[in-house]
N, C-alpha and C positions, 0 to 999 in steps of 0.2 A: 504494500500500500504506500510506504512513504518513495514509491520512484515514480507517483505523480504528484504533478504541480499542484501545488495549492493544499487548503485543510492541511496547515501543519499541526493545528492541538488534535483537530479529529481522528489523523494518520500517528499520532504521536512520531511524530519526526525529533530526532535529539535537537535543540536550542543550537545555537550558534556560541554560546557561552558558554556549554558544557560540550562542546568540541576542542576547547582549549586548544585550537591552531593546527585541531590535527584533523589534516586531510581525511573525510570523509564521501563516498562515491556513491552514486546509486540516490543520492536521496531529493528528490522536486526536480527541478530540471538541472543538475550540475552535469554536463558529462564525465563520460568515465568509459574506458575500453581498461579489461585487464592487462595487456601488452605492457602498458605503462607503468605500473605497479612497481616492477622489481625493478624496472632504469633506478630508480630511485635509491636502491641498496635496502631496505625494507620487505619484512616479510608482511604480507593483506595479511588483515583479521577482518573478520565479518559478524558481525554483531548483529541477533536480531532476524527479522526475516520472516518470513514464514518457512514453512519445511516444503512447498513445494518449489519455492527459490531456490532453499536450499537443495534440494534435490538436483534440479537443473544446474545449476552451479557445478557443482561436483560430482554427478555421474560420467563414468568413463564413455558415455554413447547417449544420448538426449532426443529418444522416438516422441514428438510433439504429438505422433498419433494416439496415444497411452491417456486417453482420461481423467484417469485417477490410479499411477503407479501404487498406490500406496494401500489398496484392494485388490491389486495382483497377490494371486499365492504361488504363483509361478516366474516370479520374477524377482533376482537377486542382482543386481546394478553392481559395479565396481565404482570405489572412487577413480577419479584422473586424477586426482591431486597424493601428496603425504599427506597427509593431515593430520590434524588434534580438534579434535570435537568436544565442546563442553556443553555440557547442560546444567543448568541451576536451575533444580526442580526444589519447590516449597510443598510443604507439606497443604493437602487439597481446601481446609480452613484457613490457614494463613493466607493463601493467595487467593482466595475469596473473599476477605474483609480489603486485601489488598485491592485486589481487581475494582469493588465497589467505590474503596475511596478515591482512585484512580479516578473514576467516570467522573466521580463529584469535582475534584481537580481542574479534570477535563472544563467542565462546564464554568467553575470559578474563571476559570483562565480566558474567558471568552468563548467559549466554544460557539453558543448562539447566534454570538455575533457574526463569526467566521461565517459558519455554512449560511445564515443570511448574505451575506459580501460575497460569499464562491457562485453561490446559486442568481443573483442577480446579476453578476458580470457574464456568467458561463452558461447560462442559457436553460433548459430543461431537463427534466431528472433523463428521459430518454438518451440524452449525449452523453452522460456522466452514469451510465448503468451499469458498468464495472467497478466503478467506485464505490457509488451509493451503497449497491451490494456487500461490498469488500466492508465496510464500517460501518453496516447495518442503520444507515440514514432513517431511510423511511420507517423503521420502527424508533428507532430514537425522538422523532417528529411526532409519534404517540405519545409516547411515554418514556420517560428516561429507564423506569425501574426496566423496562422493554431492552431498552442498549445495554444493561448489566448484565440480563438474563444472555443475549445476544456473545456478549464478552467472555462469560463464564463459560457459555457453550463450548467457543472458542479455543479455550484456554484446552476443557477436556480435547477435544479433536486434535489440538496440536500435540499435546502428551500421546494422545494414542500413537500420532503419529513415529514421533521422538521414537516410542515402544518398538513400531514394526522396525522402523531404520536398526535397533538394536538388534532386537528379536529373529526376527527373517533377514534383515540384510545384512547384520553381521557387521554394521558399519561399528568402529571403534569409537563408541561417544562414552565420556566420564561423565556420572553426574554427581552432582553435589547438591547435598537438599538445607541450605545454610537456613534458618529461620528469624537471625537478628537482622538481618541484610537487610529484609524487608519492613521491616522496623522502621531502622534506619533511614530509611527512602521516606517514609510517613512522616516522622517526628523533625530529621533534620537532613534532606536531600543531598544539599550542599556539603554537609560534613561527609555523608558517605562515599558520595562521588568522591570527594578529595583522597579520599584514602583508600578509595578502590585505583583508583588514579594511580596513584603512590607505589601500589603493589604489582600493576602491571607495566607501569614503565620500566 
């Protein structure tokens, strides 16, 4: 969601400030080809995503004819890359109370306003119907408790997913189930970014 333009609180696109100068690709309209990446002397990290980016990203062969890979029981993809795969899975109530205060966030932050400014400059929900989809718009336009319910769903499919990638494809992912992290995020954002910050520079 966040490598379209525009709805940066609704795509939760990282700030510009908590980029802290570091080149970030893929997110609204920045270009970006992988090629360029390693000119650099740097190794990509890719934060985030969904799992069927991720998917594409990094299987060794990418048949666009395929659905939904991840309902195949006869399909086990190689990566094309080395890689190191992380997961930061919370336990399924902490990231529930999370997810919720997130939305609320969300909405503090302007949300309202945004998708009124996107939708009056960009035309009809018809032109923006991968989007809408993708961030659950038109139920959010009901009722918020709708976009949480929406979020949560979410949150379960991507796990299941993360599961198969483990389970049947055998892909090497570590996960880590920290439950202060997300605390942290709640109570003082800033402080934790910095110290997550800290630990993978």
């Amino acid at each position: 969601m966040q490598i379209y333009a525009g709805l940066d609180i609704a795509t939760n696109k990282v700030s510009i400030h908590d980029r802290c100068s570091i080149p970030h690709h893929l997110i609204g309209i920045v270009p970006a080809t992988t090629h360029n990446f390693p000119v650099r002397g740097r190794m990509s990290v890719v934060v985030g995503g969904s799992n069927s980016l991720i998917h594409g990203l990094l299987v060794d062969y990418f048949d666009s004819s395929l659905d939904n890979p991840f309902m195949l029981s006869n399909y086990w993809p190689s990566l094309r890359f080395q890689c190191c795969l992380l997961w930061i899975h919370a336990n399924e109530l902490v990231l529930k109370e999370y997810l919720n205060r997130h939305v609320d966030n969300m909405v503090d932050a302007g949300l309202v306003k945004e998708l009124e400014d996107y939708f009056d400059t960009s035309g009809s929900y018809v032109q923006q119907t991968g989007l809408c989809k993708a961030i659950g718009l038109k139920s959010y336009c009901d009722a918020i408790a709708e976009m949480k319910d929406n979020t949560q769903g979410l949150a379960k499919t991507q796990t299941a997913k993360i599961r198969h990638m483990i389970d049947i494809w055998g892909w090497p992912i570590c996960s880590s189930t920290p439950q202060k992290p997300y605390g942290r995020i709640s109570m003082d954002h800033a402080m934790w970014f910095r110290r997550l910050h800290g630990i993978v520079m």
